[in-house]
N, C-alpha and C positions, 0 to 999 in steps of 0.2 A: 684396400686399407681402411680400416675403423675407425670414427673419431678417439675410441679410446685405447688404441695401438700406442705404447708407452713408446714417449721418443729414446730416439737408440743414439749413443757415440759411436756404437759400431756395427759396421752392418761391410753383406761381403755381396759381391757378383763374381761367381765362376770362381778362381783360385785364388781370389787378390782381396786382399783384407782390408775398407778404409774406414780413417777414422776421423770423426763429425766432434771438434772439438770446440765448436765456438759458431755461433749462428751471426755474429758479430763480420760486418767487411765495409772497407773505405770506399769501396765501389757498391753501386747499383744499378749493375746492366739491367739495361731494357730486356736482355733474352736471358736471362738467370733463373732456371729450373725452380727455385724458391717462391719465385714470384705467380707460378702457375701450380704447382703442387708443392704437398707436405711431407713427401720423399721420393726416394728412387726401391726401385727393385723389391717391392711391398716392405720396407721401411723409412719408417714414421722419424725424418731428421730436423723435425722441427720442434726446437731445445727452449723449455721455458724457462730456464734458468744456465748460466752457465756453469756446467760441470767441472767437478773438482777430481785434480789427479787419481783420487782413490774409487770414486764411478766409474773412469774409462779404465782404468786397470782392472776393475772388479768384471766389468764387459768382459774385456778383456781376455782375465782368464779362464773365462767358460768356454772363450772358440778358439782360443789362442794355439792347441795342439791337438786342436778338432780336425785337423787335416794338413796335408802339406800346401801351405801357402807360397806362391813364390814374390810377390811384392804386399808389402802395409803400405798405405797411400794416405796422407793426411788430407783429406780431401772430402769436404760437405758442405751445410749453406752458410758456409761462413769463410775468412781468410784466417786461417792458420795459424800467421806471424801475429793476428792482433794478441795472439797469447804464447809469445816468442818462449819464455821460462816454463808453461807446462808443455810445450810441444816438446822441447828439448828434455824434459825428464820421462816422458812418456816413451821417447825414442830410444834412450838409457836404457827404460824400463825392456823393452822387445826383445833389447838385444843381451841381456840379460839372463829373459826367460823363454828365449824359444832358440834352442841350441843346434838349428838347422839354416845353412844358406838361406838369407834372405835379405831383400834388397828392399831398403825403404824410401821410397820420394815423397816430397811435398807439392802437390797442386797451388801454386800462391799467384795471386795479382800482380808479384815483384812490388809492394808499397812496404818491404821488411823493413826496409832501411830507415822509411819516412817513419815508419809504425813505432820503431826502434829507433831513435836514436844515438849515436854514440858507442851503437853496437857492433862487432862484427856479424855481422849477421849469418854471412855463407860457411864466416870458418865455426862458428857457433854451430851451426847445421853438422858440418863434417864431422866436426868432435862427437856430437852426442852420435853417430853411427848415420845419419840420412846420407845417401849416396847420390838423389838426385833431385833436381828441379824442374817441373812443368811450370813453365810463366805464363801464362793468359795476355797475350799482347794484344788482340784483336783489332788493332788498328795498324795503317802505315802511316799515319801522322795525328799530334797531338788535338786537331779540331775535331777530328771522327772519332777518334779517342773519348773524348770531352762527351758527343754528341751520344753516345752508344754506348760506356761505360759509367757516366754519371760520378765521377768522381768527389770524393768530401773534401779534396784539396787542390788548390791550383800547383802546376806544377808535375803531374800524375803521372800523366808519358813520359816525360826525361826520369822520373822515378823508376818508371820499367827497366827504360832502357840502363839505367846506371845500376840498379840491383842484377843485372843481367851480366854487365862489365864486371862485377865485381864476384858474383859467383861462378864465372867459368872457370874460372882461376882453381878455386875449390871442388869442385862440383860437376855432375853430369848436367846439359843444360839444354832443354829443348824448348822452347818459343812457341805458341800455338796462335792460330785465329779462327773463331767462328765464321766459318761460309755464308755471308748475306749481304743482300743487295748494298747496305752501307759501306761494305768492306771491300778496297780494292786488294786482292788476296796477293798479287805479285808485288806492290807496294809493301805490303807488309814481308815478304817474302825477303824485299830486298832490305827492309831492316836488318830482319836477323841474318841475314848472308853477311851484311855488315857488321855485325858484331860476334861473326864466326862459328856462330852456334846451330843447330838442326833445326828445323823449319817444320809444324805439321799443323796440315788444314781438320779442324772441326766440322763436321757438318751441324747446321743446324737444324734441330727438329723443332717446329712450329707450333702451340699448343692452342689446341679450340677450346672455346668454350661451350 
């Protein structure tokens, strides 16, 4: 990848389309791909500005029936919800104009609710067409949480866990943690057994310098 690789909102791996809508997140994990590279899969997702609905749509519709895609994934160096009203017109927009099964999730922190106030936030999701939610738990309790995610607010992990409560209701809902020595992974396992939702371990790949 080039320094002067124009940064992308969209970029794909294999059949799944995601989209890099905001380089903006309430968190700053220590292990977050952002912090050791300026993208994934030879795209350039590091956004000097933040783009406007008619960018990623303009992306958009150059790949958009470029092939048969089977998930769009809101998902890059950034959290998604911090721009809760263009996620949701974007979502509008997919389903709109790609007139083939497709199923679209959002990668989020779970901080929707905190990011949002006041908002529904999961049924907000469902309306505009998203089907599901990957949460980044990566912790089994709020000090490792604290320690390994960096959060910009106190409060963070009960944040997860109540945006979690409140989109299973809505939503498909699966919980992840990255596999590393800070993380007791059956701890966090038994979080989310707790709040009834699918359970999956991350691995973490390591980056040298």
């Amino acid at each position: 990848m080039s320094p002067t690789d124009k940064p992308k909102t969209v970029y794909w791996m294999d059949n799944k389309l995601y989209l890099n809508i905001t380089n903006r997140c309430s968190n700053c994990c220590f292990f977050c791909l952002r912090n050791f590279k300026r993208g994934v899969a030879g795209f350039n997702l590091k956004l000097p500005e933040e783009p406007t609905f008619e960018q990623i749509t303009g992306e958009l519709a150059q790949v958009l029936n470029m092939r048969n895609w089977s998930e769009v994934v809101f998902c890059g160096f950034g959290e998604p919800t911090e721009r809760l009203d263009l996620l949701l017109m974007v979502a509008r927009w997919i389903k709109l104009n790609y007139n083939k099964p497709l199923g679209i999730r959002v990668n989020t922190n779970g901080h929707g609710y905190v990011l949002n106030p006041g908002r529904d936030v999961a049924g907000e999701l469902k309306a505009a067409g998203v089907d599901e939610v990957n949460v980044g738990l990566n912790a089994g309790d709020k000090e490792t949480y604290w320690e390994i995610c960096k959060p910009t607010f106190n409060g963070a992990f009960e944040a997860v866990l109540d945006f979690v409560q409140k989109a299973k209701s809505a939503l498909e809902v699966e919980v992840t943690a990255v596999r590393m020595p800070e993380v007791d992974i059956l701890k966090a396992k038994a979080v989310a057994d707790g709040l009834g939702v699918k359970f999956r371990v991350r691995e973490y790949i390591p980056c040298f310098y």
